[in-house]
C-alpha positions in Angstrom: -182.0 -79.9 87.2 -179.0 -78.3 88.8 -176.7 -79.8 91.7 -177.6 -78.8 95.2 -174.0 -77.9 95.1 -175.7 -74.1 93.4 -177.7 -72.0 95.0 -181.0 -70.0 93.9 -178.8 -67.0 93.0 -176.9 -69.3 90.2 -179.5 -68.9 88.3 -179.7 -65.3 87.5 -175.6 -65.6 86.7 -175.7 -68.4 84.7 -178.6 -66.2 82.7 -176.8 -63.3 82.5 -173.5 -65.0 81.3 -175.6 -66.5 78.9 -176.8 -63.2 77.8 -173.2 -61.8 77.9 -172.1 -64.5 75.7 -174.9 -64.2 73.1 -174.6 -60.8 72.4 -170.8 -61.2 71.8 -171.2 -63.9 69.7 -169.1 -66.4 71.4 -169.2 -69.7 71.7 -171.8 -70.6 75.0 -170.6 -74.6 74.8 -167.2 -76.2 74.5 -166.7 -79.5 74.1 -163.5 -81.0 74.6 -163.0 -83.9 73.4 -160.4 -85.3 75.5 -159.6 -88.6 73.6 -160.9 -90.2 70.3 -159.9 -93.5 71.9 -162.8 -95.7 72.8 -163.4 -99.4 74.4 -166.9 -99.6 73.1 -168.0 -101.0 69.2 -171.0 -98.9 69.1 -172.0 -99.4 65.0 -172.8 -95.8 65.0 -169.3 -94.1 65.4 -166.0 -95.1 64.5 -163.8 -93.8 67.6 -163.2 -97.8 68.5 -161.0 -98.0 65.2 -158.7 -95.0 66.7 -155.0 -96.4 67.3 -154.0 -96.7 70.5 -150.6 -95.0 69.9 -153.1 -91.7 69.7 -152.7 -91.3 73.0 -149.3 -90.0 73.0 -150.6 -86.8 70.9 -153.5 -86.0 73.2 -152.6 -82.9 75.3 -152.2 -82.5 78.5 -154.3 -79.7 79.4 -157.1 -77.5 78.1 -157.0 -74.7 81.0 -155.3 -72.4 78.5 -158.1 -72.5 76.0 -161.0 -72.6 78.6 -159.8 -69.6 79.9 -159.9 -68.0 76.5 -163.1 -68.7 75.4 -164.4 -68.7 79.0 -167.6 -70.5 78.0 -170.8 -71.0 80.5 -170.9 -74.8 79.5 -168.3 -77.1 79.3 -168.4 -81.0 78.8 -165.4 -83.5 78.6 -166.0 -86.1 75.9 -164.6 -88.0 73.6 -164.0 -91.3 72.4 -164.3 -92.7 75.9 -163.2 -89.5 78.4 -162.5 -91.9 81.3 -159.6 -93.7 79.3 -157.6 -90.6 80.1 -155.9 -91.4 83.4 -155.3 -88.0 83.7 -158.8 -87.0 83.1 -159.1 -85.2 87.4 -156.4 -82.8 86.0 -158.0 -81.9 83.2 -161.1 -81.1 85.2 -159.0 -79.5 87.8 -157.2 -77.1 85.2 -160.5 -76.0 83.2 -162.3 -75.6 86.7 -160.0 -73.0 87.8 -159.6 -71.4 84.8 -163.6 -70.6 84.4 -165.1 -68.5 87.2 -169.0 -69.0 86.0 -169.4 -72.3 84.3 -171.1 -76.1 84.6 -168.9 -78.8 84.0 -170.4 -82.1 82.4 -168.7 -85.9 80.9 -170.2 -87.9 78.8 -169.5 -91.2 79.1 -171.1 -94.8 78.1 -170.4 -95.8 81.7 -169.0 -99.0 81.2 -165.6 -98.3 82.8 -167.1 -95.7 85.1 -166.5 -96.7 88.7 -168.3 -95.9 92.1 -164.6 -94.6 93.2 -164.1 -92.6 89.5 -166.8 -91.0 89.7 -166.4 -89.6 93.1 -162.5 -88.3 92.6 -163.9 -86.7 89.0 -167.2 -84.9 91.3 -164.5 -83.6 93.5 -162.2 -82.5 90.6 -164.9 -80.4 89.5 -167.1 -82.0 87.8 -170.7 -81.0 88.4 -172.7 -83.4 85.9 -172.2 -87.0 84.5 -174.4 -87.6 81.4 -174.1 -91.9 81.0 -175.4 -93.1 77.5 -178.5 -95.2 78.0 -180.4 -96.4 74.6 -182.6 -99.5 76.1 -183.1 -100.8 79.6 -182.4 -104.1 78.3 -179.7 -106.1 76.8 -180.2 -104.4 73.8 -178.4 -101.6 74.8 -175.2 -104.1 75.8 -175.5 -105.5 72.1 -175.5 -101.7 70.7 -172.4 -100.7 72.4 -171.0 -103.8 72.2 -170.1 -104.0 75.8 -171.8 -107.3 77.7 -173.5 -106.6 81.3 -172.9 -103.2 80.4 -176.8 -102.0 81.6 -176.7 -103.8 84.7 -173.2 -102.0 85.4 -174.6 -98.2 84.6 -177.3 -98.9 87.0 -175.1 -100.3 90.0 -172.8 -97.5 89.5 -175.6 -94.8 89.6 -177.2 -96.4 92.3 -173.6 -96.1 94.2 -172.9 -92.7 93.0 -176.3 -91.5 94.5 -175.9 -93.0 97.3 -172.1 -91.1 97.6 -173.8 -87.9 97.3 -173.6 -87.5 93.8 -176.8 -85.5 92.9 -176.8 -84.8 89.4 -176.9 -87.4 87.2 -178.8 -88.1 83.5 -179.0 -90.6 80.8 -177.8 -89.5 77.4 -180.9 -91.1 75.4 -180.6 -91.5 71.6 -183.6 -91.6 69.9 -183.7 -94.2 67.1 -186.1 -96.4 64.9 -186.3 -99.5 67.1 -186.1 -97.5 70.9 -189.0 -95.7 70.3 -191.3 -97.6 73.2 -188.5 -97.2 75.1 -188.3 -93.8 76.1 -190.9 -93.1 78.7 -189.8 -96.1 80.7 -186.2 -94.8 80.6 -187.6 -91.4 82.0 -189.7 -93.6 84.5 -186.4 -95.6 85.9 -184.2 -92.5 85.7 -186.9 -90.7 87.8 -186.8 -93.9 90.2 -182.6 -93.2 90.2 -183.3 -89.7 90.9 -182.1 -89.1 87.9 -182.6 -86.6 84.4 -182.5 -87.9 80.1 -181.2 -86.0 77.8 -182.7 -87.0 74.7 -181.1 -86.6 70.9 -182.1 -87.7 67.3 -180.2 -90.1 65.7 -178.7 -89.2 62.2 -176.1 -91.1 60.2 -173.5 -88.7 60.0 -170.6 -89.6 61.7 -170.2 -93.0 59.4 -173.3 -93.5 57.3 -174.8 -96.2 59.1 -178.6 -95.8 58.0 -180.2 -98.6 60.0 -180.8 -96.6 63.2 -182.4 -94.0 61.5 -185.9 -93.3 61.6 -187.8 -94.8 59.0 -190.7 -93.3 57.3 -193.8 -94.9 57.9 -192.7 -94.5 61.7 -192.9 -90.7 62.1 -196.3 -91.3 63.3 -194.9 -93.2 66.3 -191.8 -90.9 66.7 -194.8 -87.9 67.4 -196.3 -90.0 69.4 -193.4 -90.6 71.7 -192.6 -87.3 71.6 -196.1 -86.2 72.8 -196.1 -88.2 75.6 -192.2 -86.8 76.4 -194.1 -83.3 76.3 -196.7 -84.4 78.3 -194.7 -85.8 80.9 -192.6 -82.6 81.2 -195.3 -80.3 81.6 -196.8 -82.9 84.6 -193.0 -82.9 86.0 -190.3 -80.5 85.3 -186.7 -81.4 86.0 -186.3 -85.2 84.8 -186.7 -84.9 81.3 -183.8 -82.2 80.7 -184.1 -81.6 77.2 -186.1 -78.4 76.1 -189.4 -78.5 74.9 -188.2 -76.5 72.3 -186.2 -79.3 71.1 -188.3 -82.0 71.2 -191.0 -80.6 69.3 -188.6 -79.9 66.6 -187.3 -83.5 66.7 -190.3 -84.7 64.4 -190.2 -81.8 62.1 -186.8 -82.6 61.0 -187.8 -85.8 60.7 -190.2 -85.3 58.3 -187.5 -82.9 56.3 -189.6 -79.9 57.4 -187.1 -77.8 59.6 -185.4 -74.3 58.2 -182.9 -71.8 59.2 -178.9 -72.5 58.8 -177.1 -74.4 61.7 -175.6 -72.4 64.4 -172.9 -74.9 65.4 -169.5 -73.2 65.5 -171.3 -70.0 66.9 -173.0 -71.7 70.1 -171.3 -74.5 70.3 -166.9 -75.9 69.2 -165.2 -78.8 69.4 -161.8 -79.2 70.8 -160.0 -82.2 69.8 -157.3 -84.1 71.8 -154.9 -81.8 70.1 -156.4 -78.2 70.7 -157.5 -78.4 67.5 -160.7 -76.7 66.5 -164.3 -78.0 64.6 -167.6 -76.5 64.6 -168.8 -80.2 64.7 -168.8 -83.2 66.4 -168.7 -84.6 62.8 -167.2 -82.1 60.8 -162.9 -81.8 60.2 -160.9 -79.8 62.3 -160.5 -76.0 61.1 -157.2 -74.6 63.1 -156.0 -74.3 66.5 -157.9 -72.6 69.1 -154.7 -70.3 69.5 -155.8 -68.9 65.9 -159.5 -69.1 66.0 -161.9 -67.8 64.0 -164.9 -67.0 64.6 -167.6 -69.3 62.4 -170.7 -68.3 60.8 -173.5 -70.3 60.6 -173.6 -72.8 57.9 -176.4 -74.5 55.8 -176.3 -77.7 56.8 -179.3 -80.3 57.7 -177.3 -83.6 58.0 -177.9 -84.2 61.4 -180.5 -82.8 64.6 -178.3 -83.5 67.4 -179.3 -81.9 70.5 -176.2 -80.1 70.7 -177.5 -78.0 67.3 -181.0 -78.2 68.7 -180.1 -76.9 72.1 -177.7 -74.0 70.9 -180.8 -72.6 68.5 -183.6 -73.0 70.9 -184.5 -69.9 72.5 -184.5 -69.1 76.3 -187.6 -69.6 77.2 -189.5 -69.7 80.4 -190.2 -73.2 79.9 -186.2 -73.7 79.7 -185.7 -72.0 82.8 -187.8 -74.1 84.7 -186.3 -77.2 83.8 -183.3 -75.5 85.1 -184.4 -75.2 89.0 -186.9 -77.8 88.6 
């Protein structure tokens, strides 16, 4: 579900970029993680307990490294990206540094203005990914932010209506959202809207109680069935490969092989420049004296950020593309 903002002919070059940067081995996705600061108490991660004084380390630009690794994907996270006032120059610098690329931010949405979100689309961003767990107040309790749902869905309903045309939910699936995920795919179809879907694990801080829970993998394949089912009725709102979601209940059920390509596909910068292979993983050096990663035996988590980076390009992924 690309922005009308690329033509038909994007597709092929994105493609062949890909290509390019699969046979060189380098990385395809780079996150940089602007900020480990955060105004949300989601039990999950721990980025709410990073001092405020952090700020004062967190560089000013990553246009130096993006131009290094020149990757085809690029997404601002964090922590809360939209703390950083600064965060339009940051999108500026990257933007011009990369010729062929697709800029995305995660963020939970809650201090995501109408107003923001317009100056960030015209710094360069080309993709807002809002976390969206429940459609009710569950999802305020999660994060920890109160009227937070009701805020997401004013502010996409005003960013839509600016001309902002490419817009998903950042789903998590977990043990007790598990009836919620076709209706979220419903209402984000509604919105105009994509979900990006990812499995829960408890590696960032060990927090078990999301995961989920044995005797409800029959009702995780379920939901994922009717995910799949939906997709192959509508391409373009569900976002996440097929590939991915069918692989969702086999790690579930502790049956998935083959080493984890994070660090090849996919690095981390932190607010510093400073490099990981993963989201939850310690920082390695700085990107001025990388190294290239191998691939590392590693099951703790199924994130779609390792899922995406080892499914294959498939026909099926292509479609959801110009869906």
């Amino acid at each position: 579900m690309l922005s009308a903002r690329f033509a038909p002919w994007h597709v092929p070059l994105f493609i062949a970029k890909y290509a390019y940067l699969t046979a060189r081995q380098r990385p395809i996705l780079v996150h940089f993680e602007v900020t480990q600061r955060c105004n949300a108490r989601c039990g999950f991660c721990d980025f709410w307990r990073t001092d405020p004084a952090a700020r004062h380390s967190e560089v000013d630009s990553f246009a130096a490294a993006a131009r290094y690794f020149n990757p085809l994907m690029i997404t601002f996270t964090g922590g809360e990206p939209t703390l950083r006032r600064d965060l339009e120059d940051l999108v500026r610098g990257v933007a011009a540094a990369v010729r062929v690329r697709y800029i995305t931010i995660i963020t939970h949405g809650g201090t995501l203005t109408p107003a923001r979100a317009w100056s960030l689309w015209e710094a360069g961003v080309n993709q807002f990914n809002v976390s969206l767990d429940y459609l009710d107040g569950r999802h305020d309790r999660a994060r920890g932010i109160p009227g937070l749902t009701a805020r997401i869905f004013g502010t996409v309903e005003a960013m839509r209506a600016r001309g902002i045309d490419s817009i998903r939910f950042n789903t998590v699936i977990r043990d007790d959202n598990l009836d919620q995920l076709l209706p979220i795919v419903h209402r984000a179809a509604e919105l105009g809207c994509g979900v990006n879907f990812s499995l829960y694990t408890d590696s960032k801080n060990g927090n078990r109680g999301p995961l989920v829970a044995p005797e409800r993998l029959p009702a995780l394949e379920d939901a994922v069935a009717a995910l799949l089912a939906y997709k192959r009725r509508r391409r373009g709102v569900i976002t996440s490969s097929d590939h991915y979601l069918r692989a969702i209940p086999r790690y579930a059920r502790g049956e998935l092989e083959g080493p984890c390509r994070s660090g090849v596909r996919t690095i981390h910068l932190d607010p510093t420049g400073h490099v990981k292979r993963c989201p939850d993983f310690p920082t390695d050096f700085h990107w001025t004296a990388f190294r290239r990663y191998e691939p590392i035996a590693c099951d703790a988590c199924f994130y779609a950020c390792r899922g995406e980076a080892q499914a294959p390009l498939q026909w099926s992924r292509v479609r959801d593309v110009i869906a």
